[in-house]
Each structure stands twice: as C-alpha cells, then as structure tokens.
C-alpha positions as CSV (number, residue, x, y, z in Angstrom):
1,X,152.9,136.1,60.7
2,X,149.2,135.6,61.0
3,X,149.4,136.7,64.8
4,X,151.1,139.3,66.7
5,X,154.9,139.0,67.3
6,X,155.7,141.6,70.1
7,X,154.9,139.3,72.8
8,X,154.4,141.6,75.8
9,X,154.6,144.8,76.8
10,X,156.6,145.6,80.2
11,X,157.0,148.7,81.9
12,X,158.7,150.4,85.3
13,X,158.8,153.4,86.8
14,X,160.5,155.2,89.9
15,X,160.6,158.2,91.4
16,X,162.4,160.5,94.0
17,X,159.1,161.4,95.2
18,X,155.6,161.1,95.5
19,X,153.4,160.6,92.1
20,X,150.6,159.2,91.0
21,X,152.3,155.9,89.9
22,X,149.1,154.0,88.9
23,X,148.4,156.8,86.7
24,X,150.7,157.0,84.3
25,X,151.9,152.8,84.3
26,X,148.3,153.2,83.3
27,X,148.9,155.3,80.4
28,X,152.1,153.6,79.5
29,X,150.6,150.0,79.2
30,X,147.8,151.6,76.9
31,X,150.6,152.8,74.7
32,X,151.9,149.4,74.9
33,X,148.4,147.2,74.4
34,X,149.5,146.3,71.0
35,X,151.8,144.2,72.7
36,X,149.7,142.2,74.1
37,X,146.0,141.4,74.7
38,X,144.8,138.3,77.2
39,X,145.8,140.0,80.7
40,X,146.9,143.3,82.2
41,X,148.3,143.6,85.6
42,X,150.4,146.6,87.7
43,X,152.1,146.5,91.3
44,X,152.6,149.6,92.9
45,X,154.0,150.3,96.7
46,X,155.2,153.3,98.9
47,X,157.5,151.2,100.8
48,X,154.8,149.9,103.1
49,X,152.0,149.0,101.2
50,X,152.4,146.7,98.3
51,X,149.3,146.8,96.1
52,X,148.7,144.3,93.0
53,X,145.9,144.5,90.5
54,X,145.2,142.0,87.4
55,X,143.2,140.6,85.8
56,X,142.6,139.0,82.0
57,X,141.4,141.6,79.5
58,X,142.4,144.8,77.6
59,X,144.3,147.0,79.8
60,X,141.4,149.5,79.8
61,X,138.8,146.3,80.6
62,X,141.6,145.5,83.9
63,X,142.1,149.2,85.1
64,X,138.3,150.6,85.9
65,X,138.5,153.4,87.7
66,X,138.0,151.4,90.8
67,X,141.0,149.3,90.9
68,X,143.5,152.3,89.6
69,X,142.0,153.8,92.6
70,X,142.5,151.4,94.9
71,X,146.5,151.5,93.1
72,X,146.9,154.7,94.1
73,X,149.0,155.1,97.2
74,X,149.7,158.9,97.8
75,X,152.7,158.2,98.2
76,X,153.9,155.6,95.9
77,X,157.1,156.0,94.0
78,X,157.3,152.9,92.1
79,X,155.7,150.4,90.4
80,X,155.8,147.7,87.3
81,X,153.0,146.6,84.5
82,X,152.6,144.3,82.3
83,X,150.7,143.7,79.3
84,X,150.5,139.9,78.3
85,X,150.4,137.9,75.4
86,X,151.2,134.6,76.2
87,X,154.0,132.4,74.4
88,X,154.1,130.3,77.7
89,X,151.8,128.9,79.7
90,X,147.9,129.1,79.5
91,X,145.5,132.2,79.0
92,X,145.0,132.1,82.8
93,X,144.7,134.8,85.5
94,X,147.3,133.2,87.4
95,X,149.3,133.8,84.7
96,X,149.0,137.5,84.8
97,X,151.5,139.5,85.4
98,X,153.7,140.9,87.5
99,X,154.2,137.7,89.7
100,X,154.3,138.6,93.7
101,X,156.1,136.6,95.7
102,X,157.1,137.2,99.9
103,X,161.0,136.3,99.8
104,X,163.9,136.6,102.5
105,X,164.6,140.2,101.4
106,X,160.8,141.6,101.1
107,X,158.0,141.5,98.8
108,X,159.0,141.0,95.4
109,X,157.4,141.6,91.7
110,X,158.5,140.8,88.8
111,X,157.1,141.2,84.7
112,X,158.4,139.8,82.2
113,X,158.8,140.4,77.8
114,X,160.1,136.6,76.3
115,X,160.8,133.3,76.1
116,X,163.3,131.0,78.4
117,X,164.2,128.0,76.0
118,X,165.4,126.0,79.8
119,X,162.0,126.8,81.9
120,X,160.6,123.6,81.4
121,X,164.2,121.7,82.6
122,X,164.6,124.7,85.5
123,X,161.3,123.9,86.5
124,X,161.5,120.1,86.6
125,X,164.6,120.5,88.5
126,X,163.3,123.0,91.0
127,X,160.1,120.9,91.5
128,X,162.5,117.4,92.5
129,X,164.4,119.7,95.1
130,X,160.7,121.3,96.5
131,X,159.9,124.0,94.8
132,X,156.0,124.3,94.4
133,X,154.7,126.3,91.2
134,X,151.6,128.6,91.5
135,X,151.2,129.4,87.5
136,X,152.5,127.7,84.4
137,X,154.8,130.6,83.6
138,X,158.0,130.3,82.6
139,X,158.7,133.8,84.8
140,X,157.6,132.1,88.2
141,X,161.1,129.8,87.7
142,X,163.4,133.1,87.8
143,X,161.4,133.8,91.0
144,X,162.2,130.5,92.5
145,X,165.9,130.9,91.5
146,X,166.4,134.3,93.1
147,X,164.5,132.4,96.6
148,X,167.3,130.0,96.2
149,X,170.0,131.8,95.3
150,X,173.1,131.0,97.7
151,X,174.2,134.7,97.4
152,X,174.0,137.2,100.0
153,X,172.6,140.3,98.6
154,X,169.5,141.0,96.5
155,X,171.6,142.1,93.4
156,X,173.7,138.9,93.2
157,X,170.9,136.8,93.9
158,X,169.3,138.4,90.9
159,X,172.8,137.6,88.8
160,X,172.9,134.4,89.7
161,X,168.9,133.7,88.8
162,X,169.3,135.2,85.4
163,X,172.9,133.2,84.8
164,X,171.4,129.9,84.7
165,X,168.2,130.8,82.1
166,X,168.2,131.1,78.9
167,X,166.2,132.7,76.0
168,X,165.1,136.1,74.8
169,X,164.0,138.0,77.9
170,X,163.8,141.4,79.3
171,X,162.4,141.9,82.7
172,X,161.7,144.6,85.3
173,X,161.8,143.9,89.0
174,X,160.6,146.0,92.2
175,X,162.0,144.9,95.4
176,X,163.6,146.7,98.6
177,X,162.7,149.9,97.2
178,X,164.2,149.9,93.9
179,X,163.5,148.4,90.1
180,X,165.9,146.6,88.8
181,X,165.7,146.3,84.8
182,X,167.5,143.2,82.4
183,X,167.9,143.1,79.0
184,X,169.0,139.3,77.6
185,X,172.4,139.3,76.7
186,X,172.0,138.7,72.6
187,X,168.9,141.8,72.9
188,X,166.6,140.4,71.6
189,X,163.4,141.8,73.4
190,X,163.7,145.3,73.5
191,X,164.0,147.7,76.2
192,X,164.7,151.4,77.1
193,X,165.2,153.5,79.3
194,X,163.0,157.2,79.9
195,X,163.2,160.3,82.6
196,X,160.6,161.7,83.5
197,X,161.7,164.8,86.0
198,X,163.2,163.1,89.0
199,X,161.8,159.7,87.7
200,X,162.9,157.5,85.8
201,X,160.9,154.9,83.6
202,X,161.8,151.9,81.9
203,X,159.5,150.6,79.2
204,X,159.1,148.1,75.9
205,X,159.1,151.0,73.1
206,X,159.2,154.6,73.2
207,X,155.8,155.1,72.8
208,X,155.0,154.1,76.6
209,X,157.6,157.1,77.2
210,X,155.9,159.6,75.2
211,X,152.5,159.2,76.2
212,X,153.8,160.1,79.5
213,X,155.7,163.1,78.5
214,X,158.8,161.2,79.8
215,X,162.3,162.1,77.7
216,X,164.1,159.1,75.8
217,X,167.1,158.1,77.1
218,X,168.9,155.2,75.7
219,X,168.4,152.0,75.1
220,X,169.2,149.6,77.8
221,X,171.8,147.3,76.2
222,X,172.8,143.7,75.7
223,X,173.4,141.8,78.4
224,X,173.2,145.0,80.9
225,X,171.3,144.8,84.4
C-alpha cells in the first residue's frame, strides 16, 4: 500500500456533433491524473483525420497548448485518453497510451485500465504464428487478437479478442466511427458511463464527468460491452 492502486485512468467521449473533443478529454484526464502518473496520451478524429498525441509525463507536462492544438479538429466528435501507470511493461513512450494500429476495418485506438493474467502466454503464441510486437504492453496483444480475429464484423471481432484474455480490464476503443467500451466480466476496474448534451462520455470515476459538466449515468456493468 506504499504506492498507488488505481492503475490508470481511461476515458472516451462521442458526440452527435462537432466539439472541441481535445478540450475536455483534456480536462477529464486531469480529473483522472491521480490514476496514474508516467505517460498521458489522447486520439482524436473527425472521421478523416486521426490525430494521436503522447508522450511520458503529467497530463498537464503531455498536453501544452501546442499539441492540444494540434488535437483539435473542428470537427472531431470523438476521441479516447489515457492516463498511465504502468503494472505491465516498462516506463516507456511506446508504451503510452492509446495504442494505434491500421487494421482491415480502419484505424484503430485503443486505452486500456488493468491487468491480463494470459498476455505473456497470448503474446508468445501470437509471436510463433507472426505477430510482431511494437511495445511490451499487455494491451497491444488484444490489438493483435481483433487483427486476427476470423469474424466478419468489427463488433464480433472485438468479442472474440476479449473472450480469450483474462484479467481485470476495462477498455475503450474508437474505430469506424464509434467507441466501443468493456468492462471485465467479475468488474473489477471500474467504469461509467456520462452524457454530456448529445454526447456521451465514458470515463474511470465520476470525477472525469463532473469536471466536464457531463450528467452521471450508470455504471457500465460486469461483463457488458
């Protein structure tokens, strides 16, 4: 107990229509910097542009005004962040989160709150068959699984990824236009669900919603996608 036990800080939002994304992922992940403290990252896109910034440091040491600039699209309506403290793999800017990756159904990002107990198996196994690793994060190996996946849609390609790890984990995933959110199925990292007008934002803890001005929802529950 001599360290800090939150273990990241994750964070999604999407919207119906134009906002300043960057902005307030931004102010989320600094309500959410007690989760972690090596690296801070964000991917925001319009549905053209996909933009990534991160980088290791305290969220507000990542996000000058320069690169939340360069983040915001005028007319973004989603995005992901991350806040990391690591509990797998080495205090390393390829490390930070979210991990990009250019797949058969777009450009895709994904951040990532936990542990997966299998990675290091997963991994192994993945590398025997091909797979080349970029980082030494246990989230690149659910990458890998949706790129291999056998199924024909994004959504069951995501299913199928998640089915074969195993661990605490929440995630949130932008891909074709739309965020995807996970929750383990025994709960054990947290995650919730906020609105925010015609947006909606997924987050860690409340405390991302409310420095937004976004409206509690629920929580998102065991086991749900």
């Amino acid at each position: 107990m001599d360290k800090p036990q939150e273990e990241c800080g994750i964070l999604g939002l999407w919207s119906e229509g134009p906002v300043d994304v960057a902005g307030l992922l931004h102010l989320g992940l600094l309500a959410l910097q007690h989760r972690g403290q090596e690296a801070a990252g964000m991917a925001v896109t319009d549905g053209k542009a996909f933009l990534v910034e991160k980088d290791l440091g305290l969220v507000n040491q990542v996000f000058t005004e320069e690169r939340l600039g360069k983040l915001r699209l005028p007319e973004a309506r989603l995005g992901i962040a991350h806040t990391r403290y690591s509990t797998t793999g080495s205090n390393l800017r390829i490390n930070a989160q979210p991990l990009t990756a250019r797949t058969a159904h777009g450009v895709l990002a994904i951040a990532h709150n936990g542990n997966l107990v299998n990675a290091q198996d997963v991994s192994e196994q993945l590398q025997r068959t091909g797979s080349i690793f970029q980082s030494s994060s246990d989230t690149e190996v659910i990458i890998h699984l949706i790129a291999l996946s056998k199924k024909s849609t994004l959504i069951e390609k995501i299913i199928d990824a998640v089915s074969q790890i195993e661990g605490a984990f929440s995630l949130v995933i932008i891909c074709q236009g739309q965020i995807i959110a996970i929750r383990d199925p025994h709960g054990v990292r947290p995650l919730c669900l906020g609105k925010l007008g015609d947006a909606y934002v997924v987050a860690s803890e409340t405390c991302a919603l409310d420095i937004i001005g976004a409206e509690f929802v629920r929580d998102i529950e065991n086991g749900e996608m």
